[in-house]
Phi, psi and omega in degrees: 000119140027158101319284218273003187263299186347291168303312165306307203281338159319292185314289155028268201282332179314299187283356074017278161330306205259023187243020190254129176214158178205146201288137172205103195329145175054004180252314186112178189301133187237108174302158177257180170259174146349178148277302214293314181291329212285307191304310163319290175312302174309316197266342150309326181305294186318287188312315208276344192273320206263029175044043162296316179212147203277123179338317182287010199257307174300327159318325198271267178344323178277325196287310202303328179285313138011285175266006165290299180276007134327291180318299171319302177294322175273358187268337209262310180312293185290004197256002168304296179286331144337271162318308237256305173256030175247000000 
């Protein structure tokens, strides 16, 4: 196998993850994440309720995982769409 089919079927299964979504009254429809991120997020809770680290610090720490696997999940849609019109 590849490099690059490696890296497609990773991007893949990222986007695949991230496709489960669900209704939550007065929000609309939410993707959810993994378990593994929701467990990563819970343990950022966890730290910041038990003042291990200071709320703006978790915030800053959550948008960045946050816009990372956007960034990731949108890299994969284009390098998806790509493939697709070649």
């Amino acid at each position: 196998m590849s490099a690059l089919t490696r890296q497609l079927s990773g991007a893949h299964q990222t986007v695949r993850l991230f496709s489960r979504r669900m209704e939550v009254p007065w929000l609309g429809e939410v993707a959810v994440p993994p378990p593994d991120k929701l467990a990563y997020y819970a343990g950022i809770g966890v730290l910041t309720a038990l003042q291990v680290i200071e709320w703006p610090l978790a915030l800053v720490i959550t948008a960045g995982h946050l816009l990372a696997d956007q960034h990731l999940s949108g890299l994969a849609r284009g390098v998806g769409e790509a493939l697709e019109t070649a």
